[in-house]
Backbone as CSV, one residue per row, in Angstrom:
resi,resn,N_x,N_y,N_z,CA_x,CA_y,CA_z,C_x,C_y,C_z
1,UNK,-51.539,3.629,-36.936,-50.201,3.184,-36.552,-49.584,2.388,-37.703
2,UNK,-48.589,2.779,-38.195,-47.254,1.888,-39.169,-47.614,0.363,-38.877
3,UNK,-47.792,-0.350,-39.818,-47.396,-1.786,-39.706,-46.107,-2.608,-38.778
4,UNK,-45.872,-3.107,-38.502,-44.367,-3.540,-38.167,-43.790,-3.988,-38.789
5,UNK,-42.683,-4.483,-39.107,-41.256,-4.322,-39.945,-40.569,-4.547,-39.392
6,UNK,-39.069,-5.488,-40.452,-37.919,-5.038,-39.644,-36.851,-4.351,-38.621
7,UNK,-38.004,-3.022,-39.334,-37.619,-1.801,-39.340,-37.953,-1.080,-38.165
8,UNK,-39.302,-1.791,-37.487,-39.471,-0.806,-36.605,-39.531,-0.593,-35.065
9,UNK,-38.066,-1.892,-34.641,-37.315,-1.570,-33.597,-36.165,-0.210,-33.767
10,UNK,-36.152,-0.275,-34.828,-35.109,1.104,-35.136,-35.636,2.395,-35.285
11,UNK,-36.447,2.519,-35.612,-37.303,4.116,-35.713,-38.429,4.250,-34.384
12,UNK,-38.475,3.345,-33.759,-38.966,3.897,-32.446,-38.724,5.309,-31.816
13,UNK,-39.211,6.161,-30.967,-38.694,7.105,-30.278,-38.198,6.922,-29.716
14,UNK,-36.537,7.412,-29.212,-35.124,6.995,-28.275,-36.007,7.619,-27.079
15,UNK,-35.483,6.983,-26.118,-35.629,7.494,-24.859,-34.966,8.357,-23.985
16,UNK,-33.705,8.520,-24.622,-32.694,9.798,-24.186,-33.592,10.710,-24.871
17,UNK,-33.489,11.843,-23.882,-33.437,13.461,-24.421,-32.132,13.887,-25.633
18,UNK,-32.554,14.452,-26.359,-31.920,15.570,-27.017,-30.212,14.694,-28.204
19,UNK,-31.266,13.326,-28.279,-30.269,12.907,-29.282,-30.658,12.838,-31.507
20,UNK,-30.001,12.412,-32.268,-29.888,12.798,-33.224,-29.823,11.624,-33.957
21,UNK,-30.628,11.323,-35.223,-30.541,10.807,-36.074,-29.631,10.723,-37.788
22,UNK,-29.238,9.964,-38.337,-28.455,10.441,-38.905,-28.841,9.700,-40.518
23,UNK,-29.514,9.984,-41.736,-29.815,9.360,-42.691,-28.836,9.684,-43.747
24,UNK,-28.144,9.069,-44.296,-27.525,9.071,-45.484,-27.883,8.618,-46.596
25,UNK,-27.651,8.898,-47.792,-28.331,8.338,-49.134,-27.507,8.987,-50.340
26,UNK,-27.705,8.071,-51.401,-27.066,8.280,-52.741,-28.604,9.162,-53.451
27,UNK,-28.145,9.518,-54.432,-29.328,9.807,-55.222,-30.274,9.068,-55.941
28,UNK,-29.537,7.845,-56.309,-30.022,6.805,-56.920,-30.942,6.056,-56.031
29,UNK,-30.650,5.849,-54.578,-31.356,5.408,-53.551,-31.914,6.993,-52.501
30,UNK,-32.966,7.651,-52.931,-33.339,8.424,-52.073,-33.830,8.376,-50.268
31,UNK,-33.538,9.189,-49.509,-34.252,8.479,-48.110,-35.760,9.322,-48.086
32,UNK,-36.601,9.411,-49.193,-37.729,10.106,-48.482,-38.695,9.455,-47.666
33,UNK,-39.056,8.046,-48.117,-39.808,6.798,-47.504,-39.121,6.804,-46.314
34,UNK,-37.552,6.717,-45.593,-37.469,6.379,-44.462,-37.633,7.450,-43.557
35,UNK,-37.985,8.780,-44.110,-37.996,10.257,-43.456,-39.400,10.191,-42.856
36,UNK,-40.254,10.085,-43.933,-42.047,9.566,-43.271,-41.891,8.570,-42.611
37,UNK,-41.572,7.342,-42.974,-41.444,6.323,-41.893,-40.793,6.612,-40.531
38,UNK,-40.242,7.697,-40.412,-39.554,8.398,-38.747,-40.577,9.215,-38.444
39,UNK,-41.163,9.868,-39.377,-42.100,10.911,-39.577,-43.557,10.352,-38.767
40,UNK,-43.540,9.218,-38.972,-44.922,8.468,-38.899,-44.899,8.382,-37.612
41,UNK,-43.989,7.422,-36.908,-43.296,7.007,-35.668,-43.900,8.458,-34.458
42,UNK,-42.884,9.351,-34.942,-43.126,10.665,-34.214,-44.358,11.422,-33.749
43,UNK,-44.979,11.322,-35.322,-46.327,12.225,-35.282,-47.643,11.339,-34.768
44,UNK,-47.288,10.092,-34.666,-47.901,9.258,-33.785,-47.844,9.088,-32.380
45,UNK,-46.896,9.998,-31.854,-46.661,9.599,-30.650,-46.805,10.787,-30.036
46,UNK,-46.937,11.730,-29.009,-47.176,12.699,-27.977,-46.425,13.973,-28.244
47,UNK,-45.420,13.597,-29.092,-44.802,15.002,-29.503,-45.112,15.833,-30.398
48,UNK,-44.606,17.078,-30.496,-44.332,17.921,-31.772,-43.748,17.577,-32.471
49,UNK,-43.999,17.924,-33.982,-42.513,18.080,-35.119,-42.694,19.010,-35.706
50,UNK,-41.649,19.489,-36.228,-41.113,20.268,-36.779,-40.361,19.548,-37.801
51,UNK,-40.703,19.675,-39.770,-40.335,19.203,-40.585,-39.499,20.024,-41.295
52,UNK,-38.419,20.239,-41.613,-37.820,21.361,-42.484,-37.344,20.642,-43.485
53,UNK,-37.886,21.207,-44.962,-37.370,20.104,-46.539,-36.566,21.191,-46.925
54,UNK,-35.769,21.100,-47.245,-34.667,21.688,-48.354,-35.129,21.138,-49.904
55,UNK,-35.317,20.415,-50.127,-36.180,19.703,-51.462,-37.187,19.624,-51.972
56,UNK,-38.057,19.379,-51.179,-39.362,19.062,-51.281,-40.580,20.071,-50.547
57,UNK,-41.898,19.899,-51.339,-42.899,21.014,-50.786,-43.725,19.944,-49.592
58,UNK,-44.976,20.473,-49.292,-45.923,20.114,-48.433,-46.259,18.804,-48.749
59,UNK,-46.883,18.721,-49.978,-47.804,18.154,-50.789,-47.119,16.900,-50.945
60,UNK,-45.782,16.916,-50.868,-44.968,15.863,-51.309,-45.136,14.887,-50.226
61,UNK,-44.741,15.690,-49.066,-44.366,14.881,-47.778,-45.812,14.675,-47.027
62,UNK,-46.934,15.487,-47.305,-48.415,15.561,-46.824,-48.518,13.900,-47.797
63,UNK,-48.378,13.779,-49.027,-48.794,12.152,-50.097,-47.975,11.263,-49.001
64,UNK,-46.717,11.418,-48.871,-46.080,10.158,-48.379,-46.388,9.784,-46.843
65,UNK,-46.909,10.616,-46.323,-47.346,10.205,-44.561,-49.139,9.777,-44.910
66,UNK,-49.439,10.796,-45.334,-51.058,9.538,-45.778,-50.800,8.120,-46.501
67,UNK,-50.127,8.007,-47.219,-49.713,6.727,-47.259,-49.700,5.753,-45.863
68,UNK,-49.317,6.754,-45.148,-48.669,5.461,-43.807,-49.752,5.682,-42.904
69,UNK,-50.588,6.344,-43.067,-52.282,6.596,-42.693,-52.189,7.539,-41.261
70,UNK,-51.055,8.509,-41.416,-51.204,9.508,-40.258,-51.856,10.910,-41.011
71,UNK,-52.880,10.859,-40.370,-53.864,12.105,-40.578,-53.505,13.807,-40.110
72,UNK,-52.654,14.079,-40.889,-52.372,15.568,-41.043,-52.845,16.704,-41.000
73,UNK,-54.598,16.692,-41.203,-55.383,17.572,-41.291,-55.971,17.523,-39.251
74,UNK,-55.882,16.618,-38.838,-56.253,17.038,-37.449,-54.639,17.086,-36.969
75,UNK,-53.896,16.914,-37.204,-52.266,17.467,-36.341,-52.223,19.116,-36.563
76,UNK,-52.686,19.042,-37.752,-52.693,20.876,-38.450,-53.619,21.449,-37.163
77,UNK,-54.536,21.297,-36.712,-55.479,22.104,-36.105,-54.940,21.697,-34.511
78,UNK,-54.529,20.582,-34.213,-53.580,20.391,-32.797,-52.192,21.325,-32.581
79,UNK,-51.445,22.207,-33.620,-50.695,22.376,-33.567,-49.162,21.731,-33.137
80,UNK,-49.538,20.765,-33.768,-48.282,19.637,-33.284,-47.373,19.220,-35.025
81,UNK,-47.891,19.578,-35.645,-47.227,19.516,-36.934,-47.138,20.762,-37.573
82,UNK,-45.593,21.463,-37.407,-45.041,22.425,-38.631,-44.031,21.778,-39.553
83,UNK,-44.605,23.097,-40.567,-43.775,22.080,-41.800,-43.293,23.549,-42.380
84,UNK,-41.963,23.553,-42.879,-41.056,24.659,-43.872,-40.662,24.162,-44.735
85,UNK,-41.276,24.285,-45.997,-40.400,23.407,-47.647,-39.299,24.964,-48.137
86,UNK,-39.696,24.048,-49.376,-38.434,25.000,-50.348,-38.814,26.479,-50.861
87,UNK,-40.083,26.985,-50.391,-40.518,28.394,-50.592,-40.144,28.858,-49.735
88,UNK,-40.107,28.570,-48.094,-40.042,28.887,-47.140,-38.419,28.699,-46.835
89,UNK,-37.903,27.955,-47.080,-36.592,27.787,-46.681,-35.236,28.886,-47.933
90,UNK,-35.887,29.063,-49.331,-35.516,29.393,-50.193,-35.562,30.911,-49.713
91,UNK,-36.480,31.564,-49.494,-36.708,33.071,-49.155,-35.840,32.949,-47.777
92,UNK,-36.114,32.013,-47.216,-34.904,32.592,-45.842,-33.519,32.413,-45.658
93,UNK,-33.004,31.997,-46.873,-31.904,31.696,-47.041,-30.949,32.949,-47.394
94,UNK,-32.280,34.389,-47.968,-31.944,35.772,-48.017,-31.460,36.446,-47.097
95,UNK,-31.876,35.690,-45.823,-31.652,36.149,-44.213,-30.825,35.586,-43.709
96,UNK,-31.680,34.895,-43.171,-31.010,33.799,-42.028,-31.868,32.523,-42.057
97,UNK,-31.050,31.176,-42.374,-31.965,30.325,-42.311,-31.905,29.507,-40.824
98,UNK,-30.914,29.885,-40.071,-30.531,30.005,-38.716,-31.960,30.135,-38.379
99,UNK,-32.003,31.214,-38.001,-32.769,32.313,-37.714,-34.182,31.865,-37.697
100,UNK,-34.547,31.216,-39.293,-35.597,30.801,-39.368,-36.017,29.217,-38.653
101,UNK,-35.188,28.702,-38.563,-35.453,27.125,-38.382,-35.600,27.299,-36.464
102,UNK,-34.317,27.969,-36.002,-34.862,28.100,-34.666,-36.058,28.743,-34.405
103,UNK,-36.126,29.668,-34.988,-37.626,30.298,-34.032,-38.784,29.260,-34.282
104,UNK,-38.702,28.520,-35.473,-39.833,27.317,-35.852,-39.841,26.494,-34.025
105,UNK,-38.583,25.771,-33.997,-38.103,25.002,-33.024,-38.662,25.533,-31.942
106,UNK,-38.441,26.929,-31.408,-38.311,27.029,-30.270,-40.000,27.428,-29.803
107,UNK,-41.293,27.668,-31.269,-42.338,28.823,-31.040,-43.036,26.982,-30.964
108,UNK,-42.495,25.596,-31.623,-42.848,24.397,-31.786,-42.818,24.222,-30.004
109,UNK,-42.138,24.206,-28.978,-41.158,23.723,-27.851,-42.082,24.412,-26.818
110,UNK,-42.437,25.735,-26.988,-43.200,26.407,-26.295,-44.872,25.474,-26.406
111,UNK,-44.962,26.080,-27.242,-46.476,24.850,-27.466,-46.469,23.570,-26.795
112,UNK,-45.566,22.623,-27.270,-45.377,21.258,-26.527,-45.178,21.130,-25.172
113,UNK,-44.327,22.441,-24.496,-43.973,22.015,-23.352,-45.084,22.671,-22.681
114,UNK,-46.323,23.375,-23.053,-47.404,23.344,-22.106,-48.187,22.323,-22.188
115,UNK,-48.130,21.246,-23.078,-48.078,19.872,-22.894,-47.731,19.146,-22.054
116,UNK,-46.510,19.576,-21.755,-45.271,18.558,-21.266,-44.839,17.665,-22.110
117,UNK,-44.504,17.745,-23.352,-43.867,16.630,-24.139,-42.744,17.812,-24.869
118,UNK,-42.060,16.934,-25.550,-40.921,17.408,-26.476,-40.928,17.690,-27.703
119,UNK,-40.291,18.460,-28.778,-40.024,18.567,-30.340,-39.544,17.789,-30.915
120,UNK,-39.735,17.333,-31.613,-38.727,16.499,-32.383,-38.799,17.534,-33.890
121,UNK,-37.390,17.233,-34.703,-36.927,18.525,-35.497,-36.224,17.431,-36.750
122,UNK,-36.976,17.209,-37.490,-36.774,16.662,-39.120,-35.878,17.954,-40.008
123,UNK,-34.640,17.567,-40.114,-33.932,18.194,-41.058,-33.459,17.657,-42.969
124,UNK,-34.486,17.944,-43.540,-34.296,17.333,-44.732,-33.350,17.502,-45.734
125,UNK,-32.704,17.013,-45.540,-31.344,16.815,-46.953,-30.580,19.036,-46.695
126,UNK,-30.067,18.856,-45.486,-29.439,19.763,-44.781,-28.250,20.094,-45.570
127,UNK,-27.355,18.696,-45.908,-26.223,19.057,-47.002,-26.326,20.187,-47.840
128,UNK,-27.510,20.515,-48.673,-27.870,21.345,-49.577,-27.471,22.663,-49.106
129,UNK,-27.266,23.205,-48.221,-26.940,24.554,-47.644,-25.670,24.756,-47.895
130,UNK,-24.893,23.397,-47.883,-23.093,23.440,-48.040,-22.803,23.872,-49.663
131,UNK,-23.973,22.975,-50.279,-23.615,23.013,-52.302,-23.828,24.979,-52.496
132,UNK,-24.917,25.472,-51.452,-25.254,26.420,-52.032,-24.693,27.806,-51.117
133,UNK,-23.578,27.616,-50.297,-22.961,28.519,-49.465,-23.564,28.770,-48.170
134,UNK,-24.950,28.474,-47.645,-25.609,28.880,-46.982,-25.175,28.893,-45.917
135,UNK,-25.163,30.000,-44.770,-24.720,29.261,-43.383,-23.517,29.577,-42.947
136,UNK,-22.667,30.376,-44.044,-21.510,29.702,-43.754,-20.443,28.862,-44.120
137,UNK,-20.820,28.110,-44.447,-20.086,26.777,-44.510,-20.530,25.466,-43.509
138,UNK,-19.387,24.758,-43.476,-19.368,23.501,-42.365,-19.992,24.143,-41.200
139,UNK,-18.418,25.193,-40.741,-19.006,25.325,-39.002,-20.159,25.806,-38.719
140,UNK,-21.436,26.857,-39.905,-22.447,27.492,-39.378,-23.189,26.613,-39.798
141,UNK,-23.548,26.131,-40.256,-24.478,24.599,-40.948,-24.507,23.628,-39.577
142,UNK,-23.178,23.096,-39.135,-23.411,22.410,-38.029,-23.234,22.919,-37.046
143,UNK,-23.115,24.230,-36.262,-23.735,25.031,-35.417,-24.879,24.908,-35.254
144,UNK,-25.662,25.318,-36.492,-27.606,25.206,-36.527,-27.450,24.091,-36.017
145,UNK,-27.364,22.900,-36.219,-27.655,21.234,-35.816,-27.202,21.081,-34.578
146,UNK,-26.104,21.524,-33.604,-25.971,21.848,-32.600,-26.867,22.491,-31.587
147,UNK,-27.424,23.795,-31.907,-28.123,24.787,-31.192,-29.741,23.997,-31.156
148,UNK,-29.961,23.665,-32.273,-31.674,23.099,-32.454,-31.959,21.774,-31.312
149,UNK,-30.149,20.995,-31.553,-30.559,20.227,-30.761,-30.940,20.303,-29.133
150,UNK,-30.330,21.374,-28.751,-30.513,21.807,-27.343,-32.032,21.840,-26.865
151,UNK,-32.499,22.283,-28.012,-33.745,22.307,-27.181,-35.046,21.325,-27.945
152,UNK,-34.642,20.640,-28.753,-35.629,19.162,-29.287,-35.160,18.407,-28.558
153,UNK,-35.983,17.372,-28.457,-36.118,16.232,-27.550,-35.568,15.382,-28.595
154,UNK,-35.368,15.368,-29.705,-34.842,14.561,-30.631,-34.755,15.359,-32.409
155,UNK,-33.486,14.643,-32.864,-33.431,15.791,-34.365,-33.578,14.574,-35.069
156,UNK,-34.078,14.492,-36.358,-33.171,13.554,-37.490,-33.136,14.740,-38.714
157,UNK,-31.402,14.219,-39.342,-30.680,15.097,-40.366,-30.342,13.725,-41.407
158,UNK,-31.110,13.880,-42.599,-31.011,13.262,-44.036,-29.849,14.052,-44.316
159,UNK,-28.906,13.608,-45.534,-27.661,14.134,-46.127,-27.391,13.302,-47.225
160,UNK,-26.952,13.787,-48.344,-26.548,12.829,-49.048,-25.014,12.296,-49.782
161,UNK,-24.605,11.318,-49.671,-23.290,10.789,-49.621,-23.062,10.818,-50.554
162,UNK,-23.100,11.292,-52.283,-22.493,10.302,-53.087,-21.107,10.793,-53.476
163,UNK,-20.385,9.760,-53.752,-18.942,10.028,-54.342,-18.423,11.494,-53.926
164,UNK,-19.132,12.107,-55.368,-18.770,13.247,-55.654,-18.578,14.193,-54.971
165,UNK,-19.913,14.071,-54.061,-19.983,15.032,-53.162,-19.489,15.068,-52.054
166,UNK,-19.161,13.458,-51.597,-18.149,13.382,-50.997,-16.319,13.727,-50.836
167,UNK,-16.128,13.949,-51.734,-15.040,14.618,-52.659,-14.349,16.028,-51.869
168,UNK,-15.663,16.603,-51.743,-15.590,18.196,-51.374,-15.381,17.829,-49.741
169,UNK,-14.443,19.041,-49.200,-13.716,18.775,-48.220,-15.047,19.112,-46.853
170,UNK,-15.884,20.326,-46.994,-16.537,20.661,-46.457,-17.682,19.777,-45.879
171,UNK,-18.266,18.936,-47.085,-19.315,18.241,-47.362,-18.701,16.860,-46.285
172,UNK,-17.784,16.483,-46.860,-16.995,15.204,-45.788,-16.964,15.418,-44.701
173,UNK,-16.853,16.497,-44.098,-16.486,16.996,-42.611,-17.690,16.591,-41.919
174,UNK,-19.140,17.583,-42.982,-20.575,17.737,-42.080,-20.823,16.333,-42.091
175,UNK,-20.989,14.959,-42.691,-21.067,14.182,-42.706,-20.630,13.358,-42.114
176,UNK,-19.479,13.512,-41.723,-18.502,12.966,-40.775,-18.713,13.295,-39.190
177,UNK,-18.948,15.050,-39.029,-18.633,15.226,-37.614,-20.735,14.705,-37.393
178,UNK,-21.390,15.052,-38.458,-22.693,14.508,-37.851,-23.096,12.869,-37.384
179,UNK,-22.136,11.626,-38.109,-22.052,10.665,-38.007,-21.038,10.394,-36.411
180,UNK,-20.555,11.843,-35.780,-19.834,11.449,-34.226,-21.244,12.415,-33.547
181,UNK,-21.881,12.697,-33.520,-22.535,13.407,-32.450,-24.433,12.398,-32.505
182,UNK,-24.521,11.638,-34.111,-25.582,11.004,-34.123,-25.939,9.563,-32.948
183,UNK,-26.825,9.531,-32.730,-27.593,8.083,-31.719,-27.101,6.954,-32.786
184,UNK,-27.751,6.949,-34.066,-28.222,5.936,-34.844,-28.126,6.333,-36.055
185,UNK,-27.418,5.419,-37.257,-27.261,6.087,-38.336,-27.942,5.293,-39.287
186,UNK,-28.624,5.650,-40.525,-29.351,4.682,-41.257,-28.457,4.878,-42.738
187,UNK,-28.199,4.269,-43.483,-27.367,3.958,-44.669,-28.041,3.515,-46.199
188,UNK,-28.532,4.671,-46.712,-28.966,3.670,-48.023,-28.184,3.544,-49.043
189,UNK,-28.316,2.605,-49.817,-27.465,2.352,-51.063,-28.263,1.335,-51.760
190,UNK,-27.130,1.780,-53.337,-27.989,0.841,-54.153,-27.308,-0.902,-54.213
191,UNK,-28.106,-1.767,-54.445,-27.562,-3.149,-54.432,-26.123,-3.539,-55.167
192,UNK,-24.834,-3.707,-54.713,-23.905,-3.823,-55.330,-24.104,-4.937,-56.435
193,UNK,-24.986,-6.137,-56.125,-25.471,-6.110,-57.598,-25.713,-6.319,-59.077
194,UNK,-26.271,-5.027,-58.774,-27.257,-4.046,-59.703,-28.321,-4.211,-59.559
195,UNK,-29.050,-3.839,-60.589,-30.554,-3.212,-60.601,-31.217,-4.368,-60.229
196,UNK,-32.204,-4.831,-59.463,-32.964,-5.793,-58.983,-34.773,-5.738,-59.226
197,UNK,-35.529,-6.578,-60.080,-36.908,-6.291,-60.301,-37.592,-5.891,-58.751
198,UNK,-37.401,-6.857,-57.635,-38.028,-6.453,-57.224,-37.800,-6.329,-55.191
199,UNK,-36.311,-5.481,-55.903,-35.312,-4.865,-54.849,-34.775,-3.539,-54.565
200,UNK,-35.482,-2.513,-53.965,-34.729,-0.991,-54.506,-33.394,-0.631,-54.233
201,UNK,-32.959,-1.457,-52.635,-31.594,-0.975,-52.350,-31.299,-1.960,-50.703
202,UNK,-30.378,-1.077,-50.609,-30.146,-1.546,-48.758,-30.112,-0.842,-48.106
203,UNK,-30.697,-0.892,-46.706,-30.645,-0.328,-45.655,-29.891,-0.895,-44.630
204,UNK,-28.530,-0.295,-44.201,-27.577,-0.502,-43.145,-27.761,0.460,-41.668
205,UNK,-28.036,0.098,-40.986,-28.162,0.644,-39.507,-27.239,0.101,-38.411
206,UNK,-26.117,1.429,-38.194,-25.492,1.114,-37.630,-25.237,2.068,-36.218
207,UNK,-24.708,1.978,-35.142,-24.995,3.144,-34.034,-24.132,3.912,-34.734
208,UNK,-24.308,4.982,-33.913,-23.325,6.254,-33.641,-22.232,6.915,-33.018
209,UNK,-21.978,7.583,-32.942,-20.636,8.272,-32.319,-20.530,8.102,-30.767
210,UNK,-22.264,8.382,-30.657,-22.757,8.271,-29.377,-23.012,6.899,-28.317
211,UNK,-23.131,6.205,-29.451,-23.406,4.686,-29.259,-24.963,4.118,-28.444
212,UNK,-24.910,3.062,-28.341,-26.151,2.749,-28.596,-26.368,2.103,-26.502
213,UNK,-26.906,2.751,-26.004,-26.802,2.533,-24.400,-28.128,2.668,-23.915
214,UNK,-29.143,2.162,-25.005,-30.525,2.393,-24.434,-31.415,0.579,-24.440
215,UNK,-30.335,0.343,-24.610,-31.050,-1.624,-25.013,-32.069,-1.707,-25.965
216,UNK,-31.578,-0.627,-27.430,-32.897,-0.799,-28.322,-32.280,-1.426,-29.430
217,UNK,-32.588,-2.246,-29.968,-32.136,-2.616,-31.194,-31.080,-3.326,-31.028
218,UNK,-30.070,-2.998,-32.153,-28.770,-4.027,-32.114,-27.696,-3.218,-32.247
219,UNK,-27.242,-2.846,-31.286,-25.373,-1.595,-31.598,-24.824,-2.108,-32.570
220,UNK,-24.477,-3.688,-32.821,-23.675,-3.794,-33.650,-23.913,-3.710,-35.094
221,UNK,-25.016,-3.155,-35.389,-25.736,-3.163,-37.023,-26.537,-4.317,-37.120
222,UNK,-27.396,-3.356,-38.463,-27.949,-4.306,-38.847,-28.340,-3.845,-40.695
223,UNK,-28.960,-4.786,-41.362,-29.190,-4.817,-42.791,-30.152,-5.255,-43.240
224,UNK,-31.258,-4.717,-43.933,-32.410,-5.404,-44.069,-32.312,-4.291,-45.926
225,UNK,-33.325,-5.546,-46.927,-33.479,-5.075,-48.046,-35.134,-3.996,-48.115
226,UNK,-35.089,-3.494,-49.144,-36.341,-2.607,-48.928,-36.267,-2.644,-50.539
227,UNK,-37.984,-2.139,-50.862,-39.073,-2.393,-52.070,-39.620,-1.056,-52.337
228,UNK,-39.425,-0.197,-52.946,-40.345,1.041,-53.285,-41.386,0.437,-55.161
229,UNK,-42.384,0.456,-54.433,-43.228,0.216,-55.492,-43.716,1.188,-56.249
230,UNK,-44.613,1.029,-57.443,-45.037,2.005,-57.965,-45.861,2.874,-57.803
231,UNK,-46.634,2.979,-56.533,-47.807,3.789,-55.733,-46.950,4.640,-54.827
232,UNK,-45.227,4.454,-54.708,-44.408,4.665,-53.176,-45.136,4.363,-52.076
233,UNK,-45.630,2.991,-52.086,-45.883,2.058,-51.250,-44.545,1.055,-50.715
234,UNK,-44.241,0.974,-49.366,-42.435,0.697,-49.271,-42.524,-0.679,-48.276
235,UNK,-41.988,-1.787,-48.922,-41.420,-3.150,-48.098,-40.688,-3.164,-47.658
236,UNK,-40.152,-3.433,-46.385,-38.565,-3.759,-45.969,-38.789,-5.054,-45.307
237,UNK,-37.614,-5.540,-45.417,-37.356,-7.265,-45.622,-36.052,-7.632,-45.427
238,UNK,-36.029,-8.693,-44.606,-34.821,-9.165,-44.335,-34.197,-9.905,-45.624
239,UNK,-32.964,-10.455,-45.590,-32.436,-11.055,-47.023,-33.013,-12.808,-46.829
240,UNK,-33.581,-13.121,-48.003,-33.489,-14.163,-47.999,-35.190,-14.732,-47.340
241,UNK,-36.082,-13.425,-46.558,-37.485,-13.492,-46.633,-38.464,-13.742,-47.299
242,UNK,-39.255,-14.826,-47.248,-40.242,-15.225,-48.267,-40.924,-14.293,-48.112
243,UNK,-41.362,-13.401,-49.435,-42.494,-12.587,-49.843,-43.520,-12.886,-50.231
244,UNK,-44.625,-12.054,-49.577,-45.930,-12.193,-50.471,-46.544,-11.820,-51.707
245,UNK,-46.955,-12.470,-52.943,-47.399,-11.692,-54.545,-47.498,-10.600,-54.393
């Protein structure tokens, strides 16, 4: 089990059915630490997941959850952990990546629900489908995020904000209409600042479109600083918290 943290009245599992997470990030401030850290939460708890990276392979996201000491090699043989990286998502992007991500979801949902528990459905840095036409555009990109959600018990969708890409009309929209349909939105950025020895960025958590009606956490936001070290070993810390050497 994750240590506790600031952090981890907010990444708990919601107790509504079939709501949505929402991670934003610059490039300079990546969200992969807070993706395992949801990651951790989840695969610790009674459900399925279903991980889909647009970025990243196995190996990447297999290093950063052993870090947080969830054992992957017995979830593999429980069938409670699938994972689709960028080989898998790259070749189906020839097709349908629709196509591909639901049947993950739904062959994940079947399994669980002779359980009786739910999916939960990790969408990693999803934006990427918009830079590269995939989908569609806006409306078939957030269609998929629509349809998946119907039948997960919970989604989270990473995206990334910066400027530029904010710029593009399409990119603003998915970002926008996903920030009205999300539970809970998490915000990284880098320290206005600047560069800090031994500060990586901020984390802003604020509700959603949906708003916050489960008595978890704080609706009205919140802000805590965070530490990526050189092992991607990760602190989060309130401002102004005495640290340990």
């Amino acid at each position: 089990m994750p240590p506790q943290t600031p952090l981890t009245p907010y990444i708990s599992p919601p107790k509504n059915p079939h709501t949505l997470t929402l991670l934003t990030s610059l490039l300079a401030s990546p969200s992969s630490w807070l993706t395992h850290a949801l990651l951790a939460t989840h695969l610790t708890s009674d459900a399925s997941v279903v991980l889909i990276s647009l970025t990243q392979d196995r190996a990447f996201h297999v290093d950063g959850l052993r870090k947080l000491g969830v054992p992957l090699h017995h979830l593999d043989r429980s069938e409670k952990f699938t994972f689709l990286g960028i080989t898998d998502s790259t070749s189906a992007l020839t097709r349908s990546f629709s196509t591909t991500v639901l049947a993950a979801v739904e062959s994940a949902a079947r399994v669980s629900g002779g359980r009786g528990e739910g999916v939960v459905v990790v969408l990693e840095s999803l934006d990427l489908l918009l830079q590269i036409g995939g989908e569609g555009g806006y409306v078939g990109v957030m269609d998929l995020v629509l349809r998946e959600q119907e039948v997960a018990e919970h989604t989270v969708v990473s995206v990334n904000v910066d400027e530029a890409l904010m710029r593009d009309e399409e990119h603003a929209a998915f970002v926008i209409g996903l920030g009205h349909v999300a539970r809970r939105v998490f915000g990284l950025r880098g320290l206005e600042t600047g560069v800090a020895r031994d500060v990586s960025g901020v984390l802003r958590i604020t509700a959603g479109g949906v708003g916050e009606d489960e008595g978890e956490g704080d609706g009205g936001g919140k802000e805590v600083l965070y530490f990526v070290g050189d092992g991607g070993g990760v602190e989060v810390f309130e401002r102004g918290e005495v640290r340990g050497v």
